[in-house]
BALOBA-1460 file (C-alpha; in Angstrom, 3 decimals):
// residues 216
<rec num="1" residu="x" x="-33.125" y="5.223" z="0.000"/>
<rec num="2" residu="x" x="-30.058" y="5.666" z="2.255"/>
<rec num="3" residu="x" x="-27.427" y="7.682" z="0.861"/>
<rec num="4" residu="x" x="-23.828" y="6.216" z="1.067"/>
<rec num="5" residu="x" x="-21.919" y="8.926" z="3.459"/>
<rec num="6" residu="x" x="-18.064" y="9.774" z="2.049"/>
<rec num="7" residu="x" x="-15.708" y="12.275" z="3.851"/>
<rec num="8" residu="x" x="-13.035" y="13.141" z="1.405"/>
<rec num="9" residu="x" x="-9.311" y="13.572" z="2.752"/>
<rec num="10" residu="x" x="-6.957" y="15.102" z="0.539"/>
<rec num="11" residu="x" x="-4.326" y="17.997" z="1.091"/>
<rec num="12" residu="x" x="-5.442" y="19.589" z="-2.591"/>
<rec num="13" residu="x" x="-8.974" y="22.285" z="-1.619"/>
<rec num="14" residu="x" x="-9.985" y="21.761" z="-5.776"/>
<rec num="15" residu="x" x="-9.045" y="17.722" z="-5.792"/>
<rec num="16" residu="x" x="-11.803" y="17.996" z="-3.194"/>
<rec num="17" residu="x" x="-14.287" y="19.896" z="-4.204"/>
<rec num="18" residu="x" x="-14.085" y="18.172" z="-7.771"/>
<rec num="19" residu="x" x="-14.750" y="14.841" z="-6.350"/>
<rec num="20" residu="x" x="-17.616" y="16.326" z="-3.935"/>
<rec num="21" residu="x" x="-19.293" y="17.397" z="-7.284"/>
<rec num="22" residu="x" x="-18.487" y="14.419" z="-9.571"/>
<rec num="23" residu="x" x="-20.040" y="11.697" z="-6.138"/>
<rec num="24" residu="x" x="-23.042" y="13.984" z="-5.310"/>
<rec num="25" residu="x" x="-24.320" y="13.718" z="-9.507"/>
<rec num="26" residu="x" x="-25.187" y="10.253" z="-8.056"/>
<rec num="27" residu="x" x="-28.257" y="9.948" z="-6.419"/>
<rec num="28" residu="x" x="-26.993" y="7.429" z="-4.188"/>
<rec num="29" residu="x" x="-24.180" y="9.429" z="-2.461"/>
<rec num="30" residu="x" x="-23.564" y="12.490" z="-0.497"/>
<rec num="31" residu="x" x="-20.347" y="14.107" z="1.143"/>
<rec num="32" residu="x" x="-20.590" y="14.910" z="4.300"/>
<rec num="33" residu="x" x="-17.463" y="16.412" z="5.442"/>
<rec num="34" residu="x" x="-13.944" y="17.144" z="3.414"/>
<rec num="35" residu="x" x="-10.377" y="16.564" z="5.687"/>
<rec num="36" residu="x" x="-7.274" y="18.647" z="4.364"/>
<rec num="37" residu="x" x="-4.701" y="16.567" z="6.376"/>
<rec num="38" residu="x" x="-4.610" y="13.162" z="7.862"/>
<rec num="39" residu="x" x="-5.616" y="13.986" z="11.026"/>
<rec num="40" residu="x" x="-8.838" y="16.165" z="10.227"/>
<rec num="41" residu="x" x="-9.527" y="12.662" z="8.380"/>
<rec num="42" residu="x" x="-9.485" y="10.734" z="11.747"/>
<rec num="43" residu="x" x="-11.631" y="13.120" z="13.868"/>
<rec num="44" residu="x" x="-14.366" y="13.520" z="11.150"/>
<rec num="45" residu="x" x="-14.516" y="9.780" z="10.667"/>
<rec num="46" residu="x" x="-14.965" y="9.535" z="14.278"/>
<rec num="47" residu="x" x="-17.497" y="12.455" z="14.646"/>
<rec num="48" residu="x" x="-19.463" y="11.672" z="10.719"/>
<rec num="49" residu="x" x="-19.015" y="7.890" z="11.234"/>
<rec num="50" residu="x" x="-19.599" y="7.683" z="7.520"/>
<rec num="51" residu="x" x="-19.741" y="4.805" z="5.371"/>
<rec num="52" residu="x" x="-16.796" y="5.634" z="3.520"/>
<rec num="53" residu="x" x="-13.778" y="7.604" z="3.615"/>
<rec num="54" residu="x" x="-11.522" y="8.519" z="0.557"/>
<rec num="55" residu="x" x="-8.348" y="8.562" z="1.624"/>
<rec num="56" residu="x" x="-4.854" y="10.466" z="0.106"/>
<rec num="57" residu="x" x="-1.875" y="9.348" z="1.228"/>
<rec num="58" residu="x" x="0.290" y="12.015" z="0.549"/>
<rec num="59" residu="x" x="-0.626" y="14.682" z="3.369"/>
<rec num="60" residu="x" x="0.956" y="17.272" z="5.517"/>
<rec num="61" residu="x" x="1.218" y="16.206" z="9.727"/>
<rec num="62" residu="x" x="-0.349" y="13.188" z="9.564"/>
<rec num="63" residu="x" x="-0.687" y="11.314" z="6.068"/>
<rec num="64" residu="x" x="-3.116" y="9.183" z="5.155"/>
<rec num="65" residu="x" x="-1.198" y="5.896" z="6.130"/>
<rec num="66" residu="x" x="-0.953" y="7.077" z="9.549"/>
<rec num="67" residu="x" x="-4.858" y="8.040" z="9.130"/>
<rec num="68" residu="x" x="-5.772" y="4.475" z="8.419"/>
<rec num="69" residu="x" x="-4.113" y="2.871" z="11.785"/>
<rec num="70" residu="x" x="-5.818" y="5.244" z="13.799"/>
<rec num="71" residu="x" x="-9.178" y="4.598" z="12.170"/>
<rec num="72" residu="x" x="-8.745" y="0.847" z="12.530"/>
<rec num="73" residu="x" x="-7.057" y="1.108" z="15.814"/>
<rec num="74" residu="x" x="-9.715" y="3.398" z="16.665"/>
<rec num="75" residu="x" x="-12.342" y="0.685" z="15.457"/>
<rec num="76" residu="x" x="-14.391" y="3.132" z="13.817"/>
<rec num="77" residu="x" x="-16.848" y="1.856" z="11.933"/>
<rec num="78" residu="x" x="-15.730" y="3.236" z="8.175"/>
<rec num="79" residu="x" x="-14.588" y="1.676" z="4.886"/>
<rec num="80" residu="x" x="-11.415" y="3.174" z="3.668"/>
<rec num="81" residu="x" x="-10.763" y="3.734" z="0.111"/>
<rec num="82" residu="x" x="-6.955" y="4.550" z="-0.575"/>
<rec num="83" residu="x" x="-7.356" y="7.329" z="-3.652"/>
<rec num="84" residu="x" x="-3.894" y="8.203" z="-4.618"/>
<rec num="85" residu="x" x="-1.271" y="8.663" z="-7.276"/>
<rec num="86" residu="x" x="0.806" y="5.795" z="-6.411"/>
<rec num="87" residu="x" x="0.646" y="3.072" z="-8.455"/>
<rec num="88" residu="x" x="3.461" y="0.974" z="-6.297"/>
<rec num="89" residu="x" x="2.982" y="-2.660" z="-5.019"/>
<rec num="90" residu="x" x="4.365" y="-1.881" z="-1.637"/>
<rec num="91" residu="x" x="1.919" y="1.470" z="-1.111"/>
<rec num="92" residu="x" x="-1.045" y="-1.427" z="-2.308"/>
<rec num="93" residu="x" x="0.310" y="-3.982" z="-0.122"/>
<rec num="94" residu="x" x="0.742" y="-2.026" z="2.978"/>
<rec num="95" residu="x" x="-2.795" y="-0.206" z="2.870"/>
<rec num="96" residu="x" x="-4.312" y="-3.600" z="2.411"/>
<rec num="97" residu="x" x="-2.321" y="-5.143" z="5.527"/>
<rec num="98" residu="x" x="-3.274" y="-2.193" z="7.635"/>
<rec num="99" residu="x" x="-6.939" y="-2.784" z="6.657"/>
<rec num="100" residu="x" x="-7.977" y="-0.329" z="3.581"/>
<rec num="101" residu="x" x="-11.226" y="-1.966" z="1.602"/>
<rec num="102" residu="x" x="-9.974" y="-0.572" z="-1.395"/>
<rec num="103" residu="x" x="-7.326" y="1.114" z="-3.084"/>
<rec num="104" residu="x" x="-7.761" y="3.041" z="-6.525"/>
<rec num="105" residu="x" x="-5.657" y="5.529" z="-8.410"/>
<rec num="106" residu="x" x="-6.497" y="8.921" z="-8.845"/>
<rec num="107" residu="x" x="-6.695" y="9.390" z="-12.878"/>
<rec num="108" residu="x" x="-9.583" y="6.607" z="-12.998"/>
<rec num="109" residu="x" x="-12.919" y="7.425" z="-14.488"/>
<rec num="110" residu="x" x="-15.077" y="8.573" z="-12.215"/>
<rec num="111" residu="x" x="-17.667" y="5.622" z="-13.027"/>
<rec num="112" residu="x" x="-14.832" y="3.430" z="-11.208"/>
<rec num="113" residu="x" x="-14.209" y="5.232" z="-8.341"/>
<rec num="114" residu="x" x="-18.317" y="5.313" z="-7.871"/>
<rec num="115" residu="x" x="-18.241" y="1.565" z="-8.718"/>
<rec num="116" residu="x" x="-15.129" y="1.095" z="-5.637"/>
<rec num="117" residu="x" x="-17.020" y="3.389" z="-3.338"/>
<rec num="118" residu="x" x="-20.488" y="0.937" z="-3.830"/>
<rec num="119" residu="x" x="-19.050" y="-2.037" z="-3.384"/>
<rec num="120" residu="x" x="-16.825" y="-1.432" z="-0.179"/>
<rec num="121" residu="x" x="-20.402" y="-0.204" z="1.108"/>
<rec num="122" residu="x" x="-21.281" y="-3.658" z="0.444"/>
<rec num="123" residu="x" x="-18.564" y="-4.971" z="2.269"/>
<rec num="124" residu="x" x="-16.435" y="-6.231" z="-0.408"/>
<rec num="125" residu="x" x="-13.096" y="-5.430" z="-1.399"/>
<rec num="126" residu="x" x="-12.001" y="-3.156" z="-4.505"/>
<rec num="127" residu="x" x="-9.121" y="-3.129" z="-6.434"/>
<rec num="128" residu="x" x="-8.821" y="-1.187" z="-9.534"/>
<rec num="129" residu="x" x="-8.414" y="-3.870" z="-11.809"/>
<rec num="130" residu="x" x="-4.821" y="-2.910" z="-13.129"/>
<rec num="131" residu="x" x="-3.495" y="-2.864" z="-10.328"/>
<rec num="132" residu="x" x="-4.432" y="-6.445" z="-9.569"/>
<rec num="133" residu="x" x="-0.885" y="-7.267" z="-11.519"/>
<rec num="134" residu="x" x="0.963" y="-5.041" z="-8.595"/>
<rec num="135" residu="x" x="-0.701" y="-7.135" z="-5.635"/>
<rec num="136" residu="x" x="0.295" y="-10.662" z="-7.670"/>
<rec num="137" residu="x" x="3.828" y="-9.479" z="-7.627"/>
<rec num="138" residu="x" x="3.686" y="-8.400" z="-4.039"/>
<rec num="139" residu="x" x="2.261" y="-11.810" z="-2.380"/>
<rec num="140" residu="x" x="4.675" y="-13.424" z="-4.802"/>
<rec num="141" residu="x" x="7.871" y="-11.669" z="-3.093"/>
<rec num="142" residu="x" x="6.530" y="-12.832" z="0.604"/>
<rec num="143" residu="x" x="7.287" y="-16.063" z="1.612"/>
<rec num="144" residu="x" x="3.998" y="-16.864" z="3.933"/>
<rec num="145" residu="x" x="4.709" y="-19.912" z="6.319"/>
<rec num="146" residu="x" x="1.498" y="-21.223" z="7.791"/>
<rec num="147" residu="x" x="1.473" y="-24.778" z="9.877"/>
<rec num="148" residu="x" x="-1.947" y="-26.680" z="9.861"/>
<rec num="149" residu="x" x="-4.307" y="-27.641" z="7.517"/>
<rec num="150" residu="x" x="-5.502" y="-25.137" z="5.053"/>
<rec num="151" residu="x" x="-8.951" y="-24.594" z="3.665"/>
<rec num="152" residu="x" x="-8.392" y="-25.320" z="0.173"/>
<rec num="153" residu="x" x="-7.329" y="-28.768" z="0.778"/>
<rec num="154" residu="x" x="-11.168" y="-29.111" z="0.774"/>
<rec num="155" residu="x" x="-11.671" y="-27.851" z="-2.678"/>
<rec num="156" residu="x" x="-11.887" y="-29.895" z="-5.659"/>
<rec num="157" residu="x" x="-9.652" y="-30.216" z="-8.402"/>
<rec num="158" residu="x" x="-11.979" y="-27.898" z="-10.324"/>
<rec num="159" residu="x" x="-12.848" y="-25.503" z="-8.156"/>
<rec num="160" residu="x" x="-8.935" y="-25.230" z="-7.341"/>
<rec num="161" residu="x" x="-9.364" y="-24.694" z="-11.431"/>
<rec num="162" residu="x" x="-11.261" y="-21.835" z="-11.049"/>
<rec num="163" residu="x" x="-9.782" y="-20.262" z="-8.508"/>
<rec num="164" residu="x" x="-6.536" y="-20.173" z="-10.341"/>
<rec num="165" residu="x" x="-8.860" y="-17.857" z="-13.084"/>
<rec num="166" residu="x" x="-10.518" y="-16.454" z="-10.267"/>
<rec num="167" residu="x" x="-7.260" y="-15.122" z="-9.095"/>
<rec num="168" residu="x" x="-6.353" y="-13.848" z="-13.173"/>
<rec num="169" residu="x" x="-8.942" y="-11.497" z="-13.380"/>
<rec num="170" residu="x" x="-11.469" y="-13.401" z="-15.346"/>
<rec num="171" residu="x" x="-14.675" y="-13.065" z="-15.268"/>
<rec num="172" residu="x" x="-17.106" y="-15.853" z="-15.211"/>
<rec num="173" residu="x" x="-18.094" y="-15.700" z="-18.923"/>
<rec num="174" residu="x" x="-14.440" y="-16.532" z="-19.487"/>
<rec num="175" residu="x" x="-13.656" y="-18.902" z="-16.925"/>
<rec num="176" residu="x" x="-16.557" y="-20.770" z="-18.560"/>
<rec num="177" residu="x" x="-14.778" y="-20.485" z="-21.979"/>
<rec num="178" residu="x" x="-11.534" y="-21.584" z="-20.741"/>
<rec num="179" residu="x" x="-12.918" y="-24.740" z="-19.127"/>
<rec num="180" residu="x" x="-15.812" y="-25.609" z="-21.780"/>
<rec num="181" residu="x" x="-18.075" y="-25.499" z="-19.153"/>
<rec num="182" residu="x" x="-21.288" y="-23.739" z="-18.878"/>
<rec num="183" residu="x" x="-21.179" y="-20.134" z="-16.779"/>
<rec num="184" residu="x" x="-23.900" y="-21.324" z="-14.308"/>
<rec num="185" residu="x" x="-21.944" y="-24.026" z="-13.612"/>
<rec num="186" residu="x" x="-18.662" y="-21.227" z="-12.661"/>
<rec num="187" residu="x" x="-21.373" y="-19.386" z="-10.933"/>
<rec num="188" residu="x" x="-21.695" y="-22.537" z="-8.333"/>
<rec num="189" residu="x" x="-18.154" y="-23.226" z="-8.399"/>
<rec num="190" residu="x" x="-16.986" y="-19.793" z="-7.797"/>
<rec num="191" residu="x" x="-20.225" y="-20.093" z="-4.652"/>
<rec num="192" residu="x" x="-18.702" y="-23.028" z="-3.374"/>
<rec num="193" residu="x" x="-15.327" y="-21.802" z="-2.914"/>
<rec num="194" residu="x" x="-16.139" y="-18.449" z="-1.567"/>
<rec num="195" residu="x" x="-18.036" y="-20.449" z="1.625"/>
<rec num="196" residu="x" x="-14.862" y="-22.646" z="1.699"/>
<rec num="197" residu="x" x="-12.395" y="-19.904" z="2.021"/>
<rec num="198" residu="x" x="-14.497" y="-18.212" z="4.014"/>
<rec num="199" residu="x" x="-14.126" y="-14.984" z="1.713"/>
<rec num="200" residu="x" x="-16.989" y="-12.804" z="0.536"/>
<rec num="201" residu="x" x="-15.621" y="-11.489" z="-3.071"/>
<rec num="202" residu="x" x="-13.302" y="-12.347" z="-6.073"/>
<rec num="203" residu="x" x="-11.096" y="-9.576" z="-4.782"/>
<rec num="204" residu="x" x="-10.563" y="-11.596" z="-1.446"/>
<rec num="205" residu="x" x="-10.288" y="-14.802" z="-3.233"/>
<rec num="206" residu="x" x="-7.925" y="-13.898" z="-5.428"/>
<rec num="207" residu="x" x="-5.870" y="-12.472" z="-2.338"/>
<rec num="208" residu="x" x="-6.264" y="-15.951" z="-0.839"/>
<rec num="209" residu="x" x="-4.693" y="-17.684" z="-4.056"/>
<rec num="210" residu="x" x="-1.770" y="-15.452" z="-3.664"/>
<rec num="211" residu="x" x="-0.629" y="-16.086" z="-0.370"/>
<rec num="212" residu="x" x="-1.312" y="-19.680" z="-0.348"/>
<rec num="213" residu="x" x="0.554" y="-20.377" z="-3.981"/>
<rec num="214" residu="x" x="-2.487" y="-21.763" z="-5.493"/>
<rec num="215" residu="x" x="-1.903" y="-19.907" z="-8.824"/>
<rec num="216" residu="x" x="0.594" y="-20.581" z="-11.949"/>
């Protein structure tokens, strides 16, 4: 089995090695390299090329939001993980625009951040769950203008239903509930509108919602 490969970037030498020993109790992950400052970060993502980076964003030099464009502009071929203190909309919003997979805060349980860390690998997004309010808020105070026709105006009333759920953090077991439908039948809807929208995950549906005012 192929090991997921993290590099860990954070200013604090025991944050580090703390996380190195809580990710390698999993048999499915490994650290390969540790970054004390943003720009270690960027030259052992470029030299490691590993699946995933965990990124601070409070760093001396370069900090980790300056680390993230130059991975992305860099196109190196990485998830980022934003693993901070900051539980702020506009630190959220602005690793998200600048291309971050995923964004978690740093007193989670560790099953979380291994949970985050796995699905990024995937290629999904991750957002730890409470902060899902923060990132509502946040497309809510930008005004998006878009001219042409939109994607959702091909989804059906229902599935417009559903997304509106999608996009408040239920799960399918309660968008079922809510609607008095059956969950397989959520299970195709939430299929359907995922090749629609062109989106791979709830996370990036849910995003979608947001910017296009498709939710309450």
């Amino acid at each position: 089995m192929d090991k997921i490969r993290v590099v860990i970037a954070d200013d604090h030498a025991m944050v580090r090695e703390g996380l190195k020993q809580i990710l390698e109790l999993e048999k499915d992950i490994v650290v390969v390299a540790q970054a004390s400052n943003g720009e270690e970060a960027v030259k052992l993502a470029k030299e490691h090329q590993p699946d995933v980076v965990l990124m601070d964003i409070n760093m001396p030099g370069m900090n980790g939001l300056q680390a993230i464009k130059e991975i992305k502009t860099e196109n190196i071929p990485t998830k980022i993980i934003v693993l901070t203190i900051h539980e702020d909309r506009e630190y959220l919003f602005k690793t998200l625009q600048m291309g971050a997979e995923g964004y978690v805060l740093k007193d989670v349980d560790s099953a979380v951040l291994v949970e985050a860390i796995r699905s990024v690998n995937k290629g999904q997004s991750y957002i730890q769950s409470n902060m899902t309010k923060e990132l509502v808020k946040e497309f809510n105070r930008v005004t998006i203008n878009e001219k042409g026709r939109n994607p959702e105006n091909n989804l059906t009333a229902r599935e417009l239903e559903v997304l509106e759920l999608i996009a408040e953090g239920l799960i399918n077991k309660e968008i079922a509930r809510r609607l008095f439908i059956s969950e397989k039948t959520v299970k195709n809807h939430v299929s359907n509108i995922f090749k629609k929208l062109n989106v791979s995950d709830r996370t990036q549906a849910a995003i979608y919602a947001f910017k296009h005012n498709i939710t309450n």
